[in-house]
C-alpha positions in Angstrom: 0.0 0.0 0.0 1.5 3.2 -1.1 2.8 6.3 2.0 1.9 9.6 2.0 3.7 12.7 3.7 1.7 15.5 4.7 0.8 18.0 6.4 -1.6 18.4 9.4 -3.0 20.3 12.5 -4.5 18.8 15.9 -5.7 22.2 17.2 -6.0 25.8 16.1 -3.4 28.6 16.0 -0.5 30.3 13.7 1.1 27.8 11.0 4.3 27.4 12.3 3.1 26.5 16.2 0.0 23.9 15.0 1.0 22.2 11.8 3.2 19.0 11.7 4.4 16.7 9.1 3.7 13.3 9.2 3.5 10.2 6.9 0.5 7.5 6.2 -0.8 4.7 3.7 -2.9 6.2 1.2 -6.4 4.1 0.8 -7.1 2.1 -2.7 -8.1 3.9 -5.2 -11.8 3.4 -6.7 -13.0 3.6 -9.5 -13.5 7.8 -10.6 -10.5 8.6 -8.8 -6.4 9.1 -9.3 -3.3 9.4 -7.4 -1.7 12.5 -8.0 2.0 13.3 -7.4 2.3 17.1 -5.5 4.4 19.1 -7.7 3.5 23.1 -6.2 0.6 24.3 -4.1 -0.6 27.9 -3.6 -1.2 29.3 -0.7 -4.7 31.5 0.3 -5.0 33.7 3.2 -8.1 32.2 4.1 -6.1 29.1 4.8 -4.1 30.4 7.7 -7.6 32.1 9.1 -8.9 28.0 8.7 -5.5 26.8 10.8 -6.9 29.7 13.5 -10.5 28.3 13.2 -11.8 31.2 11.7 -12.5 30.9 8.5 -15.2 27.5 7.5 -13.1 25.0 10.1 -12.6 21.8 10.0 -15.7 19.6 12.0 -12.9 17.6 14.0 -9.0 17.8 14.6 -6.4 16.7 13.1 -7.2 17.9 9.9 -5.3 18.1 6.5 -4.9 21.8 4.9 -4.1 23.1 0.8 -6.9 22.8 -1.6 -4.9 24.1 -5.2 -2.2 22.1 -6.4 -0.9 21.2 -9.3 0.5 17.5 -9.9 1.4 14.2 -12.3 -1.2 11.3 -12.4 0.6 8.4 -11.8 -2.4 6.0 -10.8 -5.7 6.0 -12.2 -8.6 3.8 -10.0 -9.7 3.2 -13.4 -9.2 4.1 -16.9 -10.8 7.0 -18.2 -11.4 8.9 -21.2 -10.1 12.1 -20.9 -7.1 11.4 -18.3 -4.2 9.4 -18.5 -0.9 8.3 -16.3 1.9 11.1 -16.8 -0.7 13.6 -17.2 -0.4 17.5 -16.0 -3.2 18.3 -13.8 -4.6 20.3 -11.2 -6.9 20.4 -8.5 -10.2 22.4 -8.5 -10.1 24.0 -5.1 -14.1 23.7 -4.2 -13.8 19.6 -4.9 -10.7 19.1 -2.8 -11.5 17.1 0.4 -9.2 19.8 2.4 -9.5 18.4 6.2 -9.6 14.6 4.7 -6.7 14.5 2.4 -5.7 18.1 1.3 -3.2 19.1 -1.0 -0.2 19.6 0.8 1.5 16.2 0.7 3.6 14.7 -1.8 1.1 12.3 -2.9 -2.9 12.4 -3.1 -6.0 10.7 -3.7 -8.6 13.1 -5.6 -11.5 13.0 -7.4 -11.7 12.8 -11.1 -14.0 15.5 -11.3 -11.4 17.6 -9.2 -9.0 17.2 -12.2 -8.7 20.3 -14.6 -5.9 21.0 -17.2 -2.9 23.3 -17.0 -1.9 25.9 -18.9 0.6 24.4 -21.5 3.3 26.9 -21.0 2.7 27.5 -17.0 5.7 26.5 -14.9 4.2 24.3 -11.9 3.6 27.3 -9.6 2.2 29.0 -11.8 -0.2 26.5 -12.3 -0.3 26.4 -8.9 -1.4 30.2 -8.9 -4.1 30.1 -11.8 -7.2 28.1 -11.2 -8.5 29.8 -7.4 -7.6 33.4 -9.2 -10.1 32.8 -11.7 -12.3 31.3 -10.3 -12.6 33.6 -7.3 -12.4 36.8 -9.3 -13.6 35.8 -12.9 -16.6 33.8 -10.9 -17.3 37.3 -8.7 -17.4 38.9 -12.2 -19.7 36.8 -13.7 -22.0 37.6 -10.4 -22.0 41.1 -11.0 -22.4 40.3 -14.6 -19.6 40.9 -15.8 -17.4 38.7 -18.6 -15.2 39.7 -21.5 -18.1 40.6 -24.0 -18.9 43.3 -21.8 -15.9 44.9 -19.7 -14.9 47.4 -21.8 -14.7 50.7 -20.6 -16.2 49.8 -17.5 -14.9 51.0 -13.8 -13.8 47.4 -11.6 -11.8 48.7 -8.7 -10.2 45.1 -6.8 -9.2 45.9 -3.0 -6.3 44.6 -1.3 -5.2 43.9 -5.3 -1.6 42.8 -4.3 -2.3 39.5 -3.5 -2.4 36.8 -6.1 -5.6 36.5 -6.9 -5.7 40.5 -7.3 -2.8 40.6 -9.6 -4.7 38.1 -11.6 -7.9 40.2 -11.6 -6.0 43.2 -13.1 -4.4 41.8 -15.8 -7.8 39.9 -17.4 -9.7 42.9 -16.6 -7.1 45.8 -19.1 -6.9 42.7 -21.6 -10.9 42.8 -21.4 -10.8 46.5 -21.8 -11.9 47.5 -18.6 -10.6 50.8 -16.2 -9.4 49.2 -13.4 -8.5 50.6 -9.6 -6.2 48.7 -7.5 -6.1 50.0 -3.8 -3.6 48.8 -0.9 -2.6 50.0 2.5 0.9 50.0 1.6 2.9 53.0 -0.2 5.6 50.0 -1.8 2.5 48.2 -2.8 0.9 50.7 -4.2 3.8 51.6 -6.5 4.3 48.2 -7.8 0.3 48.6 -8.2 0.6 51.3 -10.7 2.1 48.4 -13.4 -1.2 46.4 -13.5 -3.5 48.9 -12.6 -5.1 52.1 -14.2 -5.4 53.6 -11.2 -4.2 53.4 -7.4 -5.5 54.0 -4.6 -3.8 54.3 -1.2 -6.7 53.4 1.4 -5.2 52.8 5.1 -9.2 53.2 6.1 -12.9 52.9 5.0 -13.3 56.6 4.3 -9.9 56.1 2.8 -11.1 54.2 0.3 -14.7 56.4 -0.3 -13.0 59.5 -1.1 -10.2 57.5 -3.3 -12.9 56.1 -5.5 -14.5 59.4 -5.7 -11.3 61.3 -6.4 -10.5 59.1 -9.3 -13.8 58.3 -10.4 -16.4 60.8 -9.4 -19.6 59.1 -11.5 -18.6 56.1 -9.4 -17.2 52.3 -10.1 -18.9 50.0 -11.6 -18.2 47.1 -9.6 -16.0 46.2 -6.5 -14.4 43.0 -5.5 -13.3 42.6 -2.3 -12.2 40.5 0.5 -11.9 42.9 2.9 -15.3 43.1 4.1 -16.0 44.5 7.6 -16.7 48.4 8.0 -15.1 48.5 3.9 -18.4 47.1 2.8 -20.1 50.3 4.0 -17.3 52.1 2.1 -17.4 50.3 -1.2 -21.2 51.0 -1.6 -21.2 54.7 -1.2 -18.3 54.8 -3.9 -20.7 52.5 -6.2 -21.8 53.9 -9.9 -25.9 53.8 -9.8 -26.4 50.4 -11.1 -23.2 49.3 -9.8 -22.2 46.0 -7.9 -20.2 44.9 -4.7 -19.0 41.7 -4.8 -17.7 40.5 -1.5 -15.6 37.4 -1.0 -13.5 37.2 2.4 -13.8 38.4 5.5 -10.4 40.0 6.4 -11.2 42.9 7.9 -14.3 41.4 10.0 -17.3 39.9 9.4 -19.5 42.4 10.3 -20.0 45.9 8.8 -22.7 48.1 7.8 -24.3 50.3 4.5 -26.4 53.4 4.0 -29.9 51.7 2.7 -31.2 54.5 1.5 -27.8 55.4 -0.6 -27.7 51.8 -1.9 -31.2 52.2 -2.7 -30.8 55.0 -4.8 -27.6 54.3 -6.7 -30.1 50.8 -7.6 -27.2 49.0 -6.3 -26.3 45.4 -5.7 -24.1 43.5 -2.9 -23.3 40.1 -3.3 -21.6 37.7 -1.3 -19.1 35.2 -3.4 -17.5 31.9 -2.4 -16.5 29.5 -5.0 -18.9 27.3 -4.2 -21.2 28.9 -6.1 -19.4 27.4 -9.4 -20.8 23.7 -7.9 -24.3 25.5 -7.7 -24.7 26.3 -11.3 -24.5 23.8 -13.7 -22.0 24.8 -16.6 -20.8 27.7 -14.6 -17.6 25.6 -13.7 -17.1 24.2 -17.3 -17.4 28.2 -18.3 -14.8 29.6 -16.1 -12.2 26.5 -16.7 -12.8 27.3 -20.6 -12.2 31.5 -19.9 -9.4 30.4 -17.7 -7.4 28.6 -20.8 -8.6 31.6 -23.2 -7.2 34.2 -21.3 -4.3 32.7 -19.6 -1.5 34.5 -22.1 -3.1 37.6 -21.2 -3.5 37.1 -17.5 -0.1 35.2 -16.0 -0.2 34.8 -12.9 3.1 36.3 -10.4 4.8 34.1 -8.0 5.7 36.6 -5.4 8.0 33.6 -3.6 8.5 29.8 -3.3 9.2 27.5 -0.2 9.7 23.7 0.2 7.2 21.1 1.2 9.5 21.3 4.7 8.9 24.7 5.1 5.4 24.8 4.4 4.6 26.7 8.0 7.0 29.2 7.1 5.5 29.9 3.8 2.3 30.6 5.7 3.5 33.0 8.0 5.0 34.6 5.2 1.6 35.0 3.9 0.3 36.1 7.0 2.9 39.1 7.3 2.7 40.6 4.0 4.8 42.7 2.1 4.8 40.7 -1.1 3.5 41.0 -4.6 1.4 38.1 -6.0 1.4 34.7 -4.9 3.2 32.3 -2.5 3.8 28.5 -3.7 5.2 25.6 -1.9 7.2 23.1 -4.0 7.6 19.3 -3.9 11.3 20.3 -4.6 
């Protein structure tokens, strides 16, 4: 029976004091399922608020952790038309069993259905860096009803834009067409920003970021992403264009916050709340996004801001958790 090492947690806290490495048999395969080898896995800030128990937890302890990955087939529990052995692949975050097996290990069990391609000329952590980008921001797009037939010359304005996921966002949004705003906290940030961006704004508070929009776009945006959330909700809205959309999708600045009704009610203005989930809710919506994904992934590379080993996955999360980089973080099988 083949070994796995991986990583775990048996209680909740930072990265570096909760998660441990340790090895196991992997169960058969069945039938509808492969054996992937671990080449790179991204890293999400929602995964070190999910070590602290914060952010949709685990229902017992110890629990596996990494949910995109990008990895070689070398088993299949049976064969199947559209995969085969030696195969690039990676792993569709939402269909990941992240407490059961998780991605951050050197080998996994997953779910055909989990399995999506790779962009040909994507290094691993790049690969590693593409599939939650889009669809996390290209799915909160398509909420606010937004795609590539209709971007152009439209106002998106993506908080907290310097992570991965951001960086993403910008790029597919200019090769739509679209004006986009990038805002950050930090004045390094916000200068490294101004290459992917249209616009930046410095916000270091909600009202920050209200009169930021406004200065730069006075009519108001057409849409906000965000995964700030918190009193920045409240913010967002009163910056909105009438008809305009606020598409929230963490938590990182609290989860709770408040809006001016009557101002959302006038502007006929919409908030949403986005997890990727929705893409299992809507038949065809997944297929869509992995399509879009290959279109536009010339256009839309994603940045490694930094890679660590699989032995120093903990450090590579508090990494994450300090900040200070541009784009994404990626631990390695090498």
């Amino acid at each position: 029976m083949p070994t796995s090492s991986f990583w775990r947690f048996g209680h909740f806290g930072p990265a570096r004091d909760v998660m441990e490495r340790v090895s196991g048999p992997l169960r058969p395969l069945c039938g509808g399922e492969a054996m992937v080898a671990i080449r790179a896995v991204g890293l999400n800030q929602a995964e070190n608020r999910y070590l602290a128990g914060l952010h949709f937890p685990p229902d017992s302890l110890p629990a596996c952790i990494g949910h995109e990955a990008v990895g070689e087939i070398v088993a299949l529990g049976a064969p199947s038309e559209r995969w085969k052995v030696g195969d690039r692949v990676a792993l569709v975050p939402m269909l990941v069993d992240m407490p059961g097996m998780g991605a951050l290990r050197d080998v996994g069990i997953y779910p055909l259905d989990a399995l999506v391609p790779v962009p040909e000329d994507y290094s691993d952590s790049e690969g590693a860096a593409w599939w939650m980008a889009i669809f996390t921001m290209a799915g909160a797009l398509e909420m606010a009803g937004f795609g590539p037939e209709n971007a152009a010359g439209r106002t998106v304005c993506i908080t907290a834009a310097a992570g991965g996921m951001g960086l993403v966002a910008l790029r597919l949004l200019r090769a739509w067409g679209a004006i986009t705003i990038a805002t950050t906290r930090d004045t390094a940030k916000a200068e490294a920003l101004a290459a992917y961006a249209d616009h930046v704004v410095r916000a270091d508070t909600p009202d920050g970021l209200t009169a930021g929009l406004r200065a730069h776009v006075p009519d108001g945006v057409d849409v906000v992403l965000d995964p700030l959330g918190g009193a920045y909700v409240g913010a967002a809205v009163r910056a909105l264009a009438p008809g305009g959309h606020y598409v929230g999708y963490e938590m990182l600045a609290g989860t709770g916050g408040t809006y001016d009704i009557p101002g959302l009610m006038m502007r006929d203005a919409h908030i949403h709340g986005f997890t990727i989930f929705r893409l299992l809710r809507h038949p065809g919506l997944l297929a869509r996004l992995v399509s879009l994904g290959m279109e536009w992934a010339d256009d839309a590379r994603p940045l490694v801001a930094a890679e660590f080993g699989m032995d120093e996955a903990p450090d590579a999360f508090a990494a994450l958790m300090r900040g200070g980089h541009l784009g994404k973080i990626v631990v390695t099988a090498g």
